[in-house]
N, CA, C and O of each residue as an XYZ file, in Angstrom:
276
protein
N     -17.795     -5.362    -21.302
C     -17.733     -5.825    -19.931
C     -17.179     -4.696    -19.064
O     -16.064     -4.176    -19.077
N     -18.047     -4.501    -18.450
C     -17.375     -3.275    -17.290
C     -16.671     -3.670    -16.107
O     -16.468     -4.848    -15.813
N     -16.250     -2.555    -15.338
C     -15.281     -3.026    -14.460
C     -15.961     -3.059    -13.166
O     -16.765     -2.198    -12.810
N     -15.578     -4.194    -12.393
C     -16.398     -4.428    -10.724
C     -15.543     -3.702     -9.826
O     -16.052     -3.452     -8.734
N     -14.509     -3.352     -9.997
C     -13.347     -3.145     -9.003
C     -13.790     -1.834     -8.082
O     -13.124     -0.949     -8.619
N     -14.441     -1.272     -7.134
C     -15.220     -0.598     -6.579
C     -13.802      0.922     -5.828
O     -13.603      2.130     -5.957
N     -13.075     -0.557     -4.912
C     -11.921      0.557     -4.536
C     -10.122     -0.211     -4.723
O      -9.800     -1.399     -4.740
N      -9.659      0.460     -4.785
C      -8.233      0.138     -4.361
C      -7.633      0.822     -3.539
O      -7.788      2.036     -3.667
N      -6.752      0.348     -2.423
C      -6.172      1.022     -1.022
C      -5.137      0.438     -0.830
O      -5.044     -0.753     -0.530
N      -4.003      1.417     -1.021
C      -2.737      1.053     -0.630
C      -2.290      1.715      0.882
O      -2.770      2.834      1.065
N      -1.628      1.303      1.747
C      -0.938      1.562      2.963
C       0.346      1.137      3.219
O       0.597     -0.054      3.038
N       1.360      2.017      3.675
C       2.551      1.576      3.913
C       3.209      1.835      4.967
O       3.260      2.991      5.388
N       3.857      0.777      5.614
C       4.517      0.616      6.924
C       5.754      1.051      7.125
O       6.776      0.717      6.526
N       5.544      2.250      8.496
C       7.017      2.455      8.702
C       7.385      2.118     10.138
O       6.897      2.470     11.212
N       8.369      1.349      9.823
C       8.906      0.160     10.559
C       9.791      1.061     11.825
O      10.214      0.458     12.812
N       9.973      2.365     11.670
C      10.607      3.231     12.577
C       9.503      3.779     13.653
O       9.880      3.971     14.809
N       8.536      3.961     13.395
C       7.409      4.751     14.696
C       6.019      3.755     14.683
O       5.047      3.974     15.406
N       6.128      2.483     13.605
C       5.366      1.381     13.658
C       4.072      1.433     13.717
O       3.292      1.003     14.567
N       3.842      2.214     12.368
C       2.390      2.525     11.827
C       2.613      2.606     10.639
O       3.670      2.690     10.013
N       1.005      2.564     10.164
C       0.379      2.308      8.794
C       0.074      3.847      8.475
O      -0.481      4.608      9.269
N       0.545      4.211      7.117
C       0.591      5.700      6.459
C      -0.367      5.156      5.403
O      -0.368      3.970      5.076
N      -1.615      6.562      4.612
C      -1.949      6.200      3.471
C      -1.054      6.466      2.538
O      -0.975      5.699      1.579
N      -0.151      7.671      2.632
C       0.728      7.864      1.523
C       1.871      7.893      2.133
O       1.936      8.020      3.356
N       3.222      7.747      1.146
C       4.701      7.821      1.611
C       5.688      8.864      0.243
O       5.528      9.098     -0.955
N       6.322      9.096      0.909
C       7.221     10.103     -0.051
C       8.681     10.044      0.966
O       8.770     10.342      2.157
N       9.529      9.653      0.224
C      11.124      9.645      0.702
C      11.579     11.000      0.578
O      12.704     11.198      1.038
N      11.055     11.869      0.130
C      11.455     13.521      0.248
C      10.327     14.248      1.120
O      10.092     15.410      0.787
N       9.566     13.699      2.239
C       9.040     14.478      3.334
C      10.368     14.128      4.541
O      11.167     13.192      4.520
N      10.225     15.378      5.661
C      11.370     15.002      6.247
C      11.140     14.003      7.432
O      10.054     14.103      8.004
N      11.824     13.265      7.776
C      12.047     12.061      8.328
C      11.351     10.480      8.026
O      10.946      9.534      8.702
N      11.513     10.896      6.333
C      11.029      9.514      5.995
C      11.983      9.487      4.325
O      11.449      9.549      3.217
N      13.020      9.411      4.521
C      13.893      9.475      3.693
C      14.408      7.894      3.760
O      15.619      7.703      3.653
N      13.720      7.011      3.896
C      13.766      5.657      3.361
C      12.256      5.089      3.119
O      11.237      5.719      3.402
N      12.296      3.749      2.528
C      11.429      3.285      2.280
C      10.174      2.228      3.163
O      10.521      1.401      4.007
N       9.150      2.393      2.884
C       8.707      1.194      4.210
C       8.946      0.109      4.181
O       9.601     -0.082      3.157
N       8.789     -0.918      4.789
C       8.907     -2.101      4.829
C       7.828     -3.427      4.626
O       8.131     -4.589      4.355
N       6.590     -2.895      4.832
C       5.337     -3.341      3.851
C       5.205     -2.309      3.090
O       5.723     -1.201      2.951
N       3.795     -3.396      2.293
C       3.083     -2.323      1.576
C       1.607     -3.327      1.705
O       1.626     -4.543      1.519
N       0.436     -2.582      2.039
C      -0.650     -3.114      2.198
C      -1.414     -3.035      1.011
O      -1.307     -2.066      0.260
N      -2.293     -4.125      0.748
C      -2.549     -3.571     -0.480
C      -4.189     -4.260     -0.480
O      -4.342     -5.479     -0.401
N      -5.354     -3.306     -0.580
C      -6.638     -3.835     -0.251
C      -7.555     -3.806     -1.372
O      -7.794     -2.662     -1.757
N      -8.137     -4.734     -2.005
C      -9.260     -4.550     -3.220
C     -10.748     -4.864     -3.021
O     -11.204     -5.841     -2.427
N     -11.273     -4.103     -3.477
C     -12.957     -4.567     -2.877
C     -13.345     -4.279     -4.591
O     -13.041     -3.470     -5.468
N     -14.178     -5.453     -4.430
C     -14.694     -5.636     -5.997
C     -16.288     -6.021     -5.506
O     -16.705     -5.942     -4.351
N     -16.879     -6.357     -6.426
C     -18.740     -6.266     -6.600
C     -18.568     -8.044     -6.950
O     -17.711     -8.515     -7.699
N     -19.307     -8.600     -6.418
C     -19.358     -9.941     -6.592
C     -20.353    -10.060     -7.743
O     -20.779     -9.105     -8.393
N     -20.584    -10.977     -7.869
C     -22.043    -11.871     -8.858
C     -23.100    -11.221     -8.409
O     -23.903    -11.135     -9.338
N     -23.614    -10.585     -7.195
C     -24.921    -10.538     -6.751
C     -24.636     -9.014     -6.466
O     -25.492     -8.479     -5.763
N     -23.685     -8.289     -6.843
C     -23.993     -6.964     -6.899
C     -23.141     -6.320     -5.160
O     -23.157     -5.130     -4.845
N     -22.495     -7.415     -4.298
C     -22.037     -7.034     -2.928
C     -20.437     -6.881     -2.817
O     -19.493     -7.429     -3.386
N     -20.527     -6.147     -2.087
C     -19.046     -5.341     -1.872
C     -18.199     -6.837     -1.175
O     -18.554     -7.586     -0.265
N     -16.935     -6.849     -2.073
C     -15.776     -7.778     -1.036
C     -14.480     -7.492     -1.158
O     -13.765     -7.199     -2.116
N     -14.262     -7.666      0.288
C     -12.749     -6.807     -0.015
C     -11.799     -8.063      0.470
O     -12.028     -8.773      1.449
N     -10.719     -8.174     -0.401
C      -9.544     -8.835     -0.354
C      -8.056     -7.773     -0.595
O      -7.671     -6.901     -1.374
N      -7.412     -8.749      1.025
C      -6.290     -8.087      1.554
C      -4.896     -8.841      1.270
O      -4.981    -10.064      1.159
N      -3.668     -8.277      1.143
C      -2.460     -8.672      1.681
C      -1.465     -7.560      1.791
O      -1.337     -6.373      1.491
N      -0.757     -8.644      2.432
C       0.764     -7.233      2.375
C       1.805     -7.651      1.894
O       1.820     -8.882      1.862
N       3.207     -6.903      1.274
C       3.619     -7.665      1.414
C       5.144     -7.236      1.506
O       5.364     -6.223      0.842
N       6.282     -7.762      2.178
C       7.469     -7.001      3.253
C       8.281     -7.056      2.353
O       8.375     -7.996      1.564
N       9.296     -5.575      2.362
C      10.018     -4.973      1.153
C      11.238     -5.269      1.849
O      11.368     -4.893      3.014
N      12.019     -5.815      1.342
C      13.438     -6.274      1.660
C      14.363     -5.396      1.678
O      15.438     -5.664      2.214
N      14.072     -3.870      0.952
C      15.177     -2.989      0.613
C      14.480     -1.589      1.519
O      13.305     -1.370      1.222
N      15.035     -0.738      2.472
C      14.256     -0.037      2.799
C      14.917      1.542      2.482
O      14.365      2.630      2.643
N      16.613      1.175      1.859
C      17.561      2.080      1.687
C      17.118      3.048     -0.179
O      17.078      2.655     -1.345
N      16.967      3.890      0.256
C      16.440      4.776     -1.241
C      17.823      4.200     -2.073
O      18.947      4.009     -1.609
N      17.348      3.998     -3.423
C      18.358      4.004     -4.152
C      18.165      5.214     -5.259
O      17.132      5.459     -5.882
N      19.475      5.930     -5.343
C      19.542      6.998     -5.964
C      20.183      6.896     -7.544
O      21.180      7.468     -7.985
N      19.490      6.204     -8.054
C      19.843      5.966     -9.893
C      19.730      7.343    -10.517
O      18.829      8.133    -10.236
N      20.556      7.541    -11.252
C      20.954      8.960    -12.152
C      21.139      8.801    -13.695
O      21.423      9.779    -14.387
């Protein structure tokens, strides 16, 4: 059985200049916390061979890096 899953798309929200990023990194400078969504989009191949994409997001409670050692 092969796989339908066509794409996966993540996006993440920063809640400071209130836009959607494709990528995030807490070590570029001025994004040394975390976002506060995370979008998350799947488009798969149905029964009949057609593209569908299903969405959500969903809001990160912690936005403070935690630094475990």
């Amino acid at each position: 059985m092969g796989s339908n899953i066509v794409r996966l798309k993540l996006a993440y929200y920063d809640y400071k200049k209130k836009e959607w990023h494709d990528e995030w990194s807490t070590k570029l400078p001025g994004t040394g916390f975390l976002p506060s969504h995370v979008r998350l989009s799947l488009t798969v191949l149905d029964e009949r061979g057609k593209e569908v994409t299903y969405a959500t997001d969903a809001r990160i409670h912690m936005t403070e890096s935690v630094g475990y050692r």
